[in-house]
KEKE-3310 file (N, C-alpha, C; in steps of 0.2 Angstrom, whole numbers, plus 5000, padded with zeros to 4 digits):
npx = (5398:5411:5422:5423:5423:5437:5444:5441:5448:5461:5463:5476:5471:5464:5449:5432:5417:5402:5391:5382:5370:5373:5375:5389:5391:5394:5383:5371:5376:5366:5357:5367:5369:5356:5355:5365:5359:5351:5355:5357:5343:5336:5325:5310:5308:5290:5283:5274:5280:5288:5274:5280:5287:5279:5268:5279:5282:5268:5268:5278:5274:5262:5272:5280:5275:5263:5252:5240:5230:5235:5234:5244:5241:5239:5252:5270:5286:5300:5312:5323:5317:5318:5313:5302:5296:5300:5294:5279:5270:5267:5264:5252:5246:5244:5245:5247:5236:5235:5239:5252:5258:5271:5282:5290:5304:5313:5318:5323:5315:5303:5297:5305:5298:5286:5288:5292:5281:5274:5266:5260:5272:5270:5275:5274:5267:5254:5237:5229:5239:5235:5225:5212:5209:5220:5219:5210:5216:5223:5229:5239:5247:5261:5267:5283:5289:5297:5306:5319:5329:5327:5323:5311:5296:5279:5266:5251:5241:5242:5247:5232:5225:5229:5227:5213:5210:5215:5205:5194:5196:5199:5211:5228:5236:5254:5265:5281:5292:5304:5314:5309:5311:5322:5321:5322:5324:5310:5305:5310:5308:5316:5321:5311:5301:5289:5283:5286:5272:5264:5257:5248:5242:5228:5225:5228:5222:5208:5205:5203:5214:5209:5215:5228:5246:5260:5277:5293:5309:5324:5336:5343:5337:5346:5357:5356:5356:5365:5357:5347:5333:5315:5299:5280:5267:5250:5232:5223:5217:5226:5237:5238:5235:5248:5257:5252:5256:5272:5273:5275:5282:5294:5300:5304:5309:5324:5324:5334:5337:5324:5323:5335:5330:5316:5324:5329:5318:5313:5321:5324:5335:5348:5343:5340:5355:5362:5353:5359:5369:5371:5364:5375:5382:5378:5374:5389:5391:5379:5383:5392:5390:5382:5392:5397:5387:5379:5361:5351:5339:5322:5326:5325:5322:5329:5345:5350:5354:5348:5353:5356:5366:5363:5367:5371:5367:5381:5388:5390:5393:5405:5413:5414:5419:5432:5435:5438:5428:5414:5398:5380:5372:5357:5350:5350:5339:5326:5319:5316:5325:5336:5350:5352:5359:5365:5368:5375:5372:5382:5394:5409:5411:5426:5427:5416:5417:5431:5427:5418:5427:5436:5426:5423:5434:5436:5432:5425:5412:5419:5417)
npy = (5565:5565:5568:5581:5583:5579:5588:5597:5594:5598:5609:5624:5629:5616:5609:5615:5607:5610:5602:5595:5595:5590:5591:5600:5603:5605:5591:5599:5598:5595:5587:5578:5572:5568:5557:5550:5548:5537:5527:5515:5505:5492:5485:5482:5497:5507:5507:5518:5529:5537:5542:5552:5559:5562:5570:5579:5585:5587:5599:5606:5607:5617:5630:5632:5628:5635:5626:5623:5612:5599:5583:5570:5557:5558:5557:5552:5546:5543:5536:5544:5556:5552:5539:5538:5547:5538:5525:5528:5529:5516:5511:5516:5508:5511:5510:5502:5510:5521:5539:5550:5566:5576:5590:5600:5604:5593:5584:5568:5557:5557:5552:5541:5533:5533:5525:5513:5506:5505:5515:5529:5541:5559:5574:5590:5607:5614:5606:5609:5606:5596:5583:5577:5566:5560:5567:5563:5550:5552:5550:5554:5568:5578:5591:5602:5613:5624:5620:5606:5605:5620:5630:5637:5643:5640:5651:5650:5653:5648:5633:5632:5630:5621:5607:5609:5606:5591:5587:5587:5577:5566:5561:5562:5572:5573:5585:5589:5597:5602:5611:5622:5629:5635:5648:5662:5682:5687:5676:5676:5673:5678:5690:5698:5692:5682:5669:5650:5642:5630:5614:5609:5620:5631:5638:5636:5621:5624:5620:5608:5589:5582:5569:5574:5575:5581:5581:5581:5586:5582:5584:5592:5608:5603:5596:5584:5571:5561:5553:5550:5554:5559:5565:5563:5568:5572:5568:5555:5545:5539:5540:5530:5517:5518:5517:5505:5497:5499:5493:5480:5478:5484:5496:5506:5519:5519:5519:5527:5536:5541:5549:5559:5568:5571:5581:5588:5595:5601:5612:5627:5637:5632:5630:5641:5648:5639:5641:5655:5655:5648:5657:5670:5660:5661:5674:5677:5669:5673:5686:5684:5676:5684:5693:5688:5688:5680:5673:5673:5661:5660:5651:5657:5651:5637:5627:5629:5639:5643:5643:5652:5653:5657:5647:5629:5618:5610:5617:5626:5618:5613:5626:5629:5619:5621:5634:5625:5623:5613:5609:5606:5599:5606:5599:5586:5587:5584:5589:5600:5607:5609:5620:5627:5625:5619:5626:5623:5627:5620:5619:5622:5635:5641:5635:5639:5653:5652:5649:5658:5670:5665:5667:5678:5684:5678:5684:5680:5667:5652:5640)
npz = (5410:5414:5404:5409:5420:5420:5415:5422:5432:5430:5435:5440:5454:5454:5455:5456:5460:5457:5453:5462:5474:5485:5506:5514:5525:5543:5551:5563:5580:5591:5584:5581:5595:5601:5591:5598:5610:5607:5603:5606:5604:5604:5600:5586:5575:5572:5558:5556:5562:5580:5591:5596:5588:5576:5585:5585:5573:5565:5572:5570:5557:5558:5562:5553:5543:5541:5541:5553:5555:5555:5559:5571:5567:5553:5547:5543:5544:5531:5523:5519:5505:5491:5490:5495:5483:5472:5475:5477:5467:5464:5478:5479:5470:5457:5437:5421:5415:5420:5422:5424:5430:5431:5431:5420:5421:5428:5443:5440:5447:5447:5434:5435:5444:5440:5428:5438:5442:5429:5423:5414:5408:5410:5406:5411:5413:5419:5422:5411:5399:5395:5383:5381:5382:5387:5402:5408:5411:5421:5438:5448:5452:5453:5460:5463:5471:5481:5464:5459:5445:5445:5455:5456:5461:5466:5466:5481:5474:5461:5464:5471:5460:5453:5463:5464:5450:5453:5460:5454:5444:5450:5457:5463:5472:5476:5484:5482:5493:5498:5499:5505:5516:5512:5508:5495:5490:5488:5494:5506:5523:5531:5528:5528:5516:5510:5517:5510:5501:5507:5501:5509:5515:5519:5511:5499:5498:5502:5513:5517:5517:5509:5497:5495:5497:5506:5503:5511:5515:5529:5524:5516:5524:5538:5534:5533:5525:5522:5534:5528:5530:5533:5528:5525:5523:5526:5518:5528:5526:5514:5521:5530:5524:5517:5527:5532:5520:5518:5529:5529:5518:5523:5523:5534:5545:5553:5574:5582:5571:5570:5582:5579:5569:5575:5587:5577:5570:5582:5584:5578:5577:5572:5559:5554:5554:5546:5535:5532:5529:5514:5511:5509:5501:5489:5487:5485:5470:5462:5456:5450:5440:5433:5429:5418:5409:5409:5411:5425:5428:5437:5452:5463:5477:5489:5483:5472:5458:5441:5428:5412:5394:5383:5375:5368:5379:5382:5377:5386:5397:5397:5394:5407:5413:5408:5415:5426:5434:5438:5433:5432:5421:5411:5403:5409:5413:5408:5391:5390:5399:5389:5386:5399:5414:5430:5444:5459:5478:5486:5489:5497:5509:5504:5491:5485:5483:5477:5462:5459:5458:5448:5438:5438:5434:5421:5404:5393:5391:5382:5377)
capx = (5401:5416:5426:5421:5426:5445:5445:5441:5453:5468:5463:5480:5469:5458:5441:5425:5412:5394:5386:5378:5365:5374:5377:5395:5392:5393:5377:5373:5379:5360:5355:5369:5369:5350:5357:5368:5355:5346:5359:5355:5340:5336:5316:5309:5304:5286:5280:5271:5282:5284:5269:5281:5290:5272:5266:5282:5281:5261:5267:5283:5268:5258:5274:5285:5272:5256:5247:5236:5225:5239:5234:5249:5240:5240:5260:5273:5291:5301:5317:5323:5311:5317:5312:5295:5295:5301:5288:5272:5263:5266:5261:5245:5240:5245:5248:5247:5232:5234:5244:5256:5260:5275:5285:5294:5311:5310:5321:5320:5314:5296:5299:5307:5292:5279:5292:5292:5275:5270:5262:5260:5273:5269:5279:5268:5265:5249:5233:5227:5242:5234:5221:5205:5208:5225:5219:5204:5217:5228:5229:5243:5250:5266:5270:5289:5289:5305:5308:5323:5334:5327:5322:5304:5292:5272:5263:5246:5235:5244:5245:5228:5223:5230:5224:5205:5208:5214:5200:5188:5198:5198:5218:5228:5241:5258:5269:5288:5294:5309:5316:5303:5314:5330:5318:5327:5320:5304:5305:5313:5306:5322:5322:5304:5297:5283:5283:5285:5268:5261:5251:5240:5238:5222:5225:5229:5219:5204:5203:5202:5219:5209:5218:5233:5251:5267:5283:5298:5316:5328:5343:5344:5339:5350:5362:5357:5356:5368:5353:5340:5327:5311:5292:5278:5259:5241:5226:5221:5217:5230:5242:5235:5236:5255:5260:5252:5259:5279:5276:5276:5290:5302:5303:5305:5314:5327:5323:5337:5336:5316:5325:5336:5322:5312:5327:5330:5311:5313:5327:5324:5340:5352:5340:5341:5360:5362:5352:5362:5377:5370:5362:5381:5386:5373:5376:5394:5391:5377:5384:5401:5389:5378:5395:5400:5380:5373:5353:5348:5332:5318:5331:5323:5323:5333:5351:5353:5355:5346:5356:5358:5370:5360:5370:5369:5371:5386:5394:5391:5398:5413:5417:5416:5425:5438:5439:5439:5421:5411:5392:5375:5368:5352:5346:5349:5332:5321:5320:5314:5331:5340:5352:5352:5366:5362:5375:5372:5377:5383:5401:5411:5413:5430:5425:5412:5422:5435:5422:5417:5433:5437:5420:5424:5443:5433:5428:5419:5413:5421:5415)
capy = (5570:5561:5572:5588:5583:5577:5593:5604:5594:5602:5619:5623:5626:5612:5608:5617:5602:5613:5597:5591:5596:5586:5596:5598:5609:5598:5588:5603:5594:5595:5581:5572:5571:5563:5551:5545:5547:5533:5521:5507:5505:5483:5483:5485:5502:5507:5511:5524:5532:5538:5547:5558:5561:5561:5576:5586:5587:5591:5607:5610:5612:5622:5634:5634:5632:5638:5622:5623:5607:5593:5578:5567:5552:5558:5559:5546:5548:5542:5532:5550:5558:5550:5534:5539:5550:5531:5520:5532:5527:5507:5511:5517:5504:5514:5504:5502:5513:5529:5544:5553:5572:5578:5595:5599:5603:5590:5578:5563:5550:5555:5549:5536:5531:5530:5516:5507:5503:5504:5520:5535:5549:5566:5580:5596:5610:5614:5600:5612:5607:5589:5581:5576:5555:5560:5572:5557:5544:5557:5547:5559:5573:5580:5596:5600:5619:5626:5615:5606:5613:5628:5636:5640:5645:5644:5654:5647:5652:5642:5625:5630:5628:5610:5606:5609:5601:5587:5584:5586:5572:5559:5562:5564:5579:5577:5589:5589:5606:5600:5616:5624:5633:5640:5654:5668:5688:5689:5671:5675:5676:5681:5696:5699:5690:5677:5660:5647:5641:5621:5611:5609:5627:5630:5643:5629:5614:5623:5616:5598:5587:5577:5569:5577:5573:5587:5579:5587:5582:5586:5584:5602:5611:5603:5594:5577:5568:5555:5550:5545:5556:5563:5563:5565:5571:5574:5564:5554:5537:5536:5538:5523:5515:5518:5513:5496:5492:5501:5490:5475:5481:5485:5504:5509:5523:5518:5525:5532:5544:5546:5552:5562:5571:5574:5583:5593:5599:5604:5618:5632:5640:5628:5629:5648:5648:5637:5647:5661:5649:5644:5664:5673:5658:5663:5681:5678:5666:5676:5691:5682:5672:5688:5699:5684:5690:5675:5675:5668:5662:5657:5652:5660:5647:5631:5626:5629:5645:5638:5648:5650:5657:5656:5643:5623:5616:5605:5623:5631:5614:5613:5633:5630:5615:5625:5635:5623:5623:5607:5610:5600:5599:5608:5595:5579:5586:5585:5591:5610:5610:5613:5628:5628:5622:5620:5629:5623:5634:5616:5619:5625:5643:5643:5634:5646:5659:5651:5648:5665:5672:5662:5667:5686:5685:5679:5689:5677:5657:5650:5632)
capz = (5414:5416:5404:5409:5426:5421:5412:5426:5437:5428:5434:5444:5461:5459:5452:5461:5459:5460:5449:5465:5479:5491:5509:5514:5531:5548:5553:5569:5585:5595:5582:5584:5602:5598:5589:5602:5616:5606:5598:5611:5601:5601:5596:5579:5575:5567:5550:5557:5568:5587:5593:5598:5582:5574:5586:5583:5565:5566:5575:5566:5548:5562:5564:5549:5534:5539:5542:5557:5557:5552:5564:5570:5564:5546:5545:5542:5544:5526:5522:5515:5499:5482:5492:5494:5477:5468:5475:5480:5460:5466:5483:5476:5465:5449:5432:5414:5412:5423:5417:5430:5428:5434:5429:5413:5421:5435:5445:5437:5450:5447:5430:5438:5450:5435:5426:5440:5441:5423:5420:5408:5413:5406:5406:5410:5422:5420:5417:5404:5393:5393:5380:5385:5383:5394:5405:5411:5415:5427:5442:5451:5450:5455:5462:5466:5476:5476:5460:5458:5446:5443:5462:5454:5468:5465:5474:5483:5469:5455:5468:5471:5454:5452:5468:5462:5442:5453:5463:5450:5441:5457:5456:5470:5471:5479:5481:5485:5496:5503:5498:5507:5523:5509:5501:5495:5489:5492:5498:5512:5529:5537:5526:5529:5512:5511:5514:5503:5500:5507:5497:5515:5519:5519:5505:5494:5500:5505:5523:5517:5516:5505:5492:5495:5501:5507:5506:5516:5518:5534:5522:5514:5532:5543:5535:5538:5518:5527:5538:5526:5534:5529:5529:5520:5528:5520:5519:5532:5524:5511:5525:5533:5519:5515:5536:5533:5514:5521:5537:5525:5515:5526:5522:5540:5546:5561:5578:5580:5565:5572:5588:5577:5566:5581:5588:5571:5570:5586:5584:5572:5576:5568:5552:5553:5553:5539:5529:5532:5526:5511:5509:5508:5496:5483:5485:5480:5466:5457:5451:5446:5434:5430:5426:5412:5406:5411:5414:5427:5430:5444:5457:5470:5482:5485:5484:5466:5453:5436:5423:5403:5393:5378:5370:5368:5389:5384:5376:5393:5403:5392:5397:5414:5415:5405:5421:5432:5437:5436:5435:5432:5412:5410:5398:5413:5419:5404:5386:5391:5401:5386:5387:5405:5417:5436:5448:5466:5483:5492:5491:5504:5507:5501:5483:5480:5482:5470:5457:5459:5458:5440:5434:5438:5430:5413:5400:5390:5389:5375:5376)
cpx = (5409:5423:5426:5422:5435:5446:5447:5446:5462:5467:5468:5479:5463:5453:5435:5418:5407:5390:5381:5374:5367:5377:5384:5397:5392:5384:5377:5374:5370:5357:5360:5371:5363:5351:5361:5364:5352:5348:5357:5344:5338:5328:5317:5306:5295:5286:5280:5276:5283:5279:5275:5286:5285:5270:5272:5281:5273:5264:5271:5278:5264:5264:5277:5280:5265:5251:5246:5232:5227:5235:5241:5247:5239:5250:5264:5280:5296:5309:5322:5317:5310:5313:5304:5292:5295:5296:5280:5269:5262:5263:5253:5240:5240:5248:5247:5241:5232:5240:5246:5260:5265:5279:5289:5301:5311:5317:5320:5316:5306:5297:5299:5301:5285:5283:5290:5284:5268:5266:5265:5264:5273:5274:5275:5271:5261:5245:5232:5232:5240:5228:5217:5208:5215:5224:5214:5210:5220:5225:5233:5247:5256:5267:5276:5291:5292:5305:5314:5322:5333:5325:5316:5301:5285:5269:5254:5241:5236:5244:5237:5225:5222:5227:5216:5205:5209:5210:5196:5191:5199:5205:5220:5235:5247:5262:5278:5290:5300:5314:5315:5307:5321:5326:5321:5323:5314:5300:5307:5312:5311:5321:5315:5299:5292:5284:5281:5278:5268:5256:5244:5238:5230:5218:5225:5224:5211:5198:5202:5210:5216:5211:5226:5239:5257:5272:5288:5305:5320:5337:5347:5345:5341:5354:5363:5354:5360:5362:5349:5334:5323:5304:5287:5268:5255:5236:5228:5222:5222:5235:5242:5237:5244:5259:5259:5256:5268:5279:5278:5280:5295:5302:5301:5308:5316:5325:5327:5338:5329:5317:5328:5332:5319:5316:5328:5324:5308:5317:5327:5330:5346:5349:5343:5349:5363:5357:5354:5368:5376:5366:5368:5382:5382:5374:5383:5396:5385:5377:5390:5395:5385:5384:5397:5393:5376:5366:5351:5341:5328:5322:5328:5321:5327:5340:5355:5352:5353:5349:5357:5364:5369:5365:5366:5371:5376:5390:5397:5394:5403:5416:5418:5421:5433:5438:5438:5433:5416:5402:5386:5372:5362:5347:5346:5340:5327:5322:5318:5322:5338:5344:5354:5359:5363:5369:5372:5378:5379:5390:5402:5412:5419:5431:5422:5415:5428:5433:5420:5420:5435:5431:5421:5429:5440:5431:5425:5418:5413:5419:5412)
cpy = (5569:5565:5578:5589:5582:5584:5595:5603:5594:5608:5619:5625:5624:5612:5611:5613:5606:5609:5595:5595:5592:5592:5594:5600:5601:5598:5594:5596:5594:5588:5577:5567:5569:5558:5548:5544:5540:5528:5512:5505:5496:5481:5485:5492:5500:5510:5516:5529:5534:5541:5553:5564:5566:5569:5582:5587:5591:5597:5611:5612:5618:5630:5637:5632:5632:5633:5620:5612:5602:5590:5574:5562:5553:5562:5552:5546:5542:5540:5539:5551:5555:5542:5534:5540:5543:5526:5522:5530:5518:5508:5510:5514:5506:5509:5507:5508:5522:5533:5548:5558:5574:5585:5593:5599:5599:5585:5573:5557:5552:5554:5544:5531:5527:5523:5512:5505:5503:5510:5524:5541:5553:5572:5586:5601:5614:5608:5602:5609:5601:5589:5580:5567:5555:5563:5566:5553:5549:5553:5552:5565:5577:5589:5598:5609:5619:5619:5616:5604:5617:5632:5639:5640:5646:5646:5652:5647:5647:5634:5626:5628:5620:5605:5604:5607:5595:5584:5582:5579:5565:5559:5565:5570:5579:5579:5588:5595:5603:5606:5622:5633:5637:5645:5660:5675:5688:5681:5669:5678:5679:5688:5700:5697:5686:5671:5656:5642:5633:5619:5611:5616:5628:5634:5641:5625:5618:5621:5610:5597:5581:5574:5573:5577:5581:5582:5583:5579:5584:5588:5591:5605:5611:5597:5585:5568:5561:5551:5549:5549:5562:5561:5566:5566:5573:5571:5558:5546:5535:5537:5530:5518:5513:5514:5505:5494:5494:5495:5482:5472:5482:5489:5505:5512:5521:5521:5529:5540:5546:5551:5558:5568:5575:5580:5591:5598:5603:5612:5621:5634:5637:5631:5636:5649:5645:5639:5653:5658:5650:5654:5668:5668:5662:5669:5683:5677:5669:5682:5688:5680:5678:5695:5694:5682:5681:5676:5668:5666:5657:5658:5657:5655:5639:5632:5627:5637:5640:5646:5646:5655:5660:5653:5636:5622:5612:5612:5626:5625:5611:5618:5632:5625:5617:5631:5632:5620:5618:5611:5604:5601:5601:5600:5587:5580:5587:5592:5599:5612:5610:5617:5631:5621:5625:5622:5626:5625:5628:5617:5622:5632:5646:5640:5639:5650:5659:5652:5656:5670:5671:5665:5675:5687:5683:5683:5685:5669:5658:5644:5632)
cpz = (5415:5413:5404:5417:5428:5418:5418:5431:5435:5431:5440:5452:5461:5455:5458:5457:5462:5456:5453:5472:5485:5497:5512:5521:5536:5549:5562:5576:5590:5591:5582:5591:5602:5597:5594:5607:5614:5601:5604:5608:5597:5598:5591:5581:5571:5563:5552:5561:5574:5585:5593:5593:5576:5576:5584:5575:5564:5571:5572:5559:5553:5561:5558:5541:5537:5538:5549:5562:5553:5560:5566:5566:5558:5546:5545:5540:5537:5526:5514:5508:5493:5483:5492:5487:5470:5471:5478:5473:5463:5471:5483:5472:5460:5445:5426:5410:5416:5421:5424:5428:5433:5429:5422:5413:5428:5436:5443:5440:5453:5440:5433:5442:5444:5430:5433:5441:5436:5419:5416:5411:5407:5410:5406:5415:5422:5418:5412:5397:5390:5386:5382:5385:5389:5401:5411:5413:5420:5434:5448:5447:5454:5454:5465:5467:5480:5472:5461:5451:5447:5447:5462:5460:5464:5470:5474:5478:5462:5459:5468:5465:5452:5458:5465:5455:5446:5453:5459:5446:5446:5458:5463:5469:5477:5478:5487:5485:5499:5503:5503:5513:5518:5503:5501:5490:5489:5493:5505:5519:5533:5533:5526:5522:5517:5514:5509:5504:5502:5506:5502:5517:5515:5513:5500:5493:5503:5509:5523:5513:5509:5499:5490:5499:5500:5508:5509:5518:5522:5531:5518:5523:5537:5542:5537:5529:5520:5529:5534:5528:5533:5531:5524:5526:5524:5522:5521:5532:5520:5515:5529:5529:5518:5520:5532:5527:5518:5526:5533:5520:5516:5525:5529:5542:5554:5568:5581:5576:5567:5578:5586:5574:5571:5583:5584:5573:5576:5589:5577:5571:5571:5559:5550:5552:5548:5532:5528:5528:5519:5505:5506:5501:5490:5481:5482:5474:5461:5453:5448:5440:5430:5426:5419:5406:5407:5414:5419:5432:5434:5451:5461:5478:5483:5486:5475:5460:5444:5431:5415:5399:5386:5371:5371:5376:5386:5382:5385:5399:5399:5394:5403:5418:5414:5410:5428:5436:5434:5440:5432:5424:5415:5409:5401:5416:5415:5399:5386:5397:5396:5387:5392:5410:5422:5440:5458:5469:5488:5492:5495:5502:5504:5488:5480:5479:5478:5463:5457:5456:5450:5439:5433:5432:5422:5410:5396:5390:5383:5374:5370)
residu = (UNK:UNK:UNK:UNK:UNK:UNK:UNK:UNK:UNK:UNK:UNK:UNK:UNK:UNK:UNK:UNK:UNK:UNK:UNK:UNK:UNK:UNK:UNK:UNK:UNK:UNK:UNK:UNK:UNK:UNK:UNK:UNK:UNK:UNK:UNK:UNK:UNK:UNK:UNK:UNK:UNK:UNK:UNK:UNK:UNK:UNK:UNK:UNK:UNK:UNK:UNK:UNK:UNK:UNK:UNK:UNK:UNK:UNK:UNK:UNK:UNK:UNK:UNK:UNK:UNK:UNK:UNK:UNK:UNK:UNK:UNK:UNK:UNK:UNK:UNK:UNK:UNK:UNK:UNK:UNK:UNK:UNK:UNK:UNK:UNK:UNK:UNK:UNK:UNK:UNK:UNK:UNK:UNK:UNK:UNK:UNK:UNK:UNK:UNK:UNK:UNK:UNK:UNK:UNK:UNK:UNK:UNK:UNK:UNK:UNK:UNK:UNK:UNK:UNK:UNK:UNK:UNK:UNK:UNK:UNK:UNK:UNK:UNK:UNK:UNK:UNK:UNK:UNK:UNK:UNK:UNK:UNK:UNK:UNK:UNK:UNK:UNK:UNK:UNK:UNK:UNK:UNK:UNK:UNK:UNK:UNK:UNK:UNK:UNK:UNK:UNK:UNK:UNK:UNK:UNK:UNK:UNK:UNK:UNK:UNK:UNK:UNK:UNK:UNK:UNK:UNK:UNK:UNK:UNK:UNK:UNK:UNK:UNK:UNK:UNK:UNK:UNK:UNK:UNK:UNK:UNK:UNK:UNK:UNK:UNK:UNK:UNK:UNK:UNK:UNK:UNK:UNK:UNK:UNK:UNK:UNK:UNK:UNK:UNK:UNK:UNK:UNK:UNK:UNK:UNK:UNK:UNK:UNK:UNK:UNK:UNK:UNK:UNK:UNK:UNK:UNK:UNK:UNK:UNK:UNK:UNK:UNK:UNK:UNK:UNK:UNK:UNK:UNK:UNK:UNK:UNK:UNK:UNK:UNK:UNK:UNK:UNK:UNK:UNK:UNK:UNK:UNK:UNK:UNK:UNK:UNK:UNK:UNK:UNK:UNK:UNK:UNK:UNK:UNK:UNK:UNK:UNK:UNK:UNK:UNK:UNK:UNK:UNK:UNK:UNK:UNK:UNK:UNK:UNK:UNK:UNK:UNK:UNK:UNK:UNK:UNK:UNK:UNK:UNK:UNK:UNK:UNK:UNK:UNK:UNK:UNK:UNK:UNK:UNK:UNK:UNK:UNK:UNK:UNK:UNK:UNK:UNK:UNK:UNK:UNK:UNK:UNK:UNK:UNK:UNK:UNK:UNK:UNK:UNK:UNK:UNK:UNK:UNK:UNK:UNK:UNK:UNK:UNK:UNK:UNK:UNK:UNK:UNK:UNK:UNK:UNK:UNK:UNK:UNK:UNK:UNK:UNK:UNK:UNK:UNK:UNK:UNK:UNK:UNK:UNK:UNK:UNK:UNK:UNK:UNK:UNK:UNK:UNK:UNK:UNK:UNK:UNK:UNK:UNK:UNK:UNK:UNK:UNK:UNK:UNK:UNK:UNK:UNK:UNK:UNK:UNK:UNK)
# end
């Protein structure tokens, strides 16, 4: 990307870098004022832990996805998500012989996760697309609701589906929603849509978390990707499992940041205001792209616009650098992200609205 970044930094006001998912808004001031309540902090923290971090989470799933009958003791607070997502196939005991399905247009560090502990990664998003001699080793399986790039949303009868091949298969099914609270038309509870669907609802999971992990990260919703901080919850025993192997490992989350978090999942408001943020950006940045006839698709929830131009992705990130505008390659997220180019809504509201602006005054990509 390197020169498709010095390009765009000739444009005479400036480069609009939408290549990254990073948030740029302030960390709200209720969890920072947490954080300092709990900086004199001289004990180890645990694995697992506070109780009391533990029970707000169990009610935050109760309130904001429709999961009822979470326990505190099946939850487990995370050294942010990719940390988890990268070593949950090791944790597991996974290796040379079991096969790990993860998405066709996917972040890479579930890929990543099956290298490091030796296993088979498969590109898929259904099991149906597997063979029978691959279909029998499947040990895990990866669902990632809102997908990152493409803002795809399933709705409960499709996780239900995989959910039910897993079991039948002995395979454990997690999913990454970290997206989960930025759903937009008829994902948007503010505007009276749905909710975005959780692996543990009961809708999904019928009413057993068996075999089944939800991950979740506070770095999207409120702004806290700095602080490393996340969690992951499901079934009962293979969190148990996780605490003691983590507590031996040193993956511990500060507690600090557990006093933080706790603070976070405690204040909806903040969330709801940064979805409003992150709502306007979108609404100005998707017709610009749909007046320069760009299609774009899924994106319905999430931090990103997955778009095509119906060219090569290096044509369409060669045009935009050539106005200035630095975006993410389709084709960094697997061989079905061809042609696609990822736009995210983290820049500031005056970029967007730059970006916008040049996208509008163009009559066609030339790249």
């Amino acid at each position: 990307m390197a020169p498709y970044k010095a390009l765009a930094a000739q444009h005479p006001d400036g480069p609009v870098d939408l290549s990254l998912g990073t948030p740029v808004d302030p960390t709200p001031l209720v969890i920072r004022e947490a954080l300092v309540r709990s900086a004199n902090s001289p004990g180890y923290p645990g694995a697992h832990g506070t109780a009391s971090l533990r029970e707000t989470i169990a009610r935050w799933f109760a309130r904001r996805r429709g999961v009822s009958d979470l326990i505190p003791e099946a939850v487990m607070p995370t050294v942010g998500s990719k940390e988890i997502i990268a070593w949950l196939p090791f944790m597991l005991g996974l290796g040379p012989l079991d096969v790990i399905v993860g998405p066709k247009v996917a972040y890479p560090t579930y890929d990543i996760g099956a290298r490091l502990c030796g296993a088979t990664a498969i590109a898929a998003d259904s099991l149906d697309e597997l063979d029978p001699q691959l279909l029998n080793r499947v040990r895990l399986v990866w669902i990632n609701s809102p997908g990152n790039p493409t803002g795809q949303v399933r709705d409960s009868a499709s996780m239900k589906a995989i959910v039910d091949q897993a079991r039948d298969l002995g395979a454990i099914v997690a999913s990454d929603e970290c997206y989960a609270e930025l759903g937009w038309d008829e994902w948007d509870m503010d505007a009276g849509g749905s909710r975005v669907p959780c692996v543990l609802d009961p809708e999904v999971s019928s009413g057993s978390h068996q075999g089944l992990l939800s991950l979740y990260s506070l770095s999207k919703q409120s702004n806290l990707a700095g602080y490393r901080a996340a969690f992951v919850a499901g079934d009962e025993k293979i969190l148990a499992s996780l605490v003691n192997t983590r507590k031996h490992a040193g993956m511990i989350v500060p507690a600090p940041i557990m006093a933080a978090m706790d603070a976070a999942l405690n204040d909806d408001e903040h969330v709801r205001v940064q979805r409003d943020i992150y709502r306007k950006r979108r609404e100005t940045l998707l017709p610009a792209l749909q007046h320069l006839g760009m299609k774009v698709e899924h994106s319905k929830a999430g931090l990103y616009l997955w778009a095509t131009a119906g060219q090569d992705t290096w044509q369409t990130v060669q045009a935009m650098a050539e106005l200035g505008i630095v975006v993410g390659p389709g084709a960094f997220y697997g061989r079905a992200g061809d042609g696609y180019v990822r736009f995210a809504i983290t820049g500031s509201d005056e970029r967007v609205a730059a970006a916008a602006q040049r996208l509008a005054l163009a009559e066609t990509l030339q790249g």
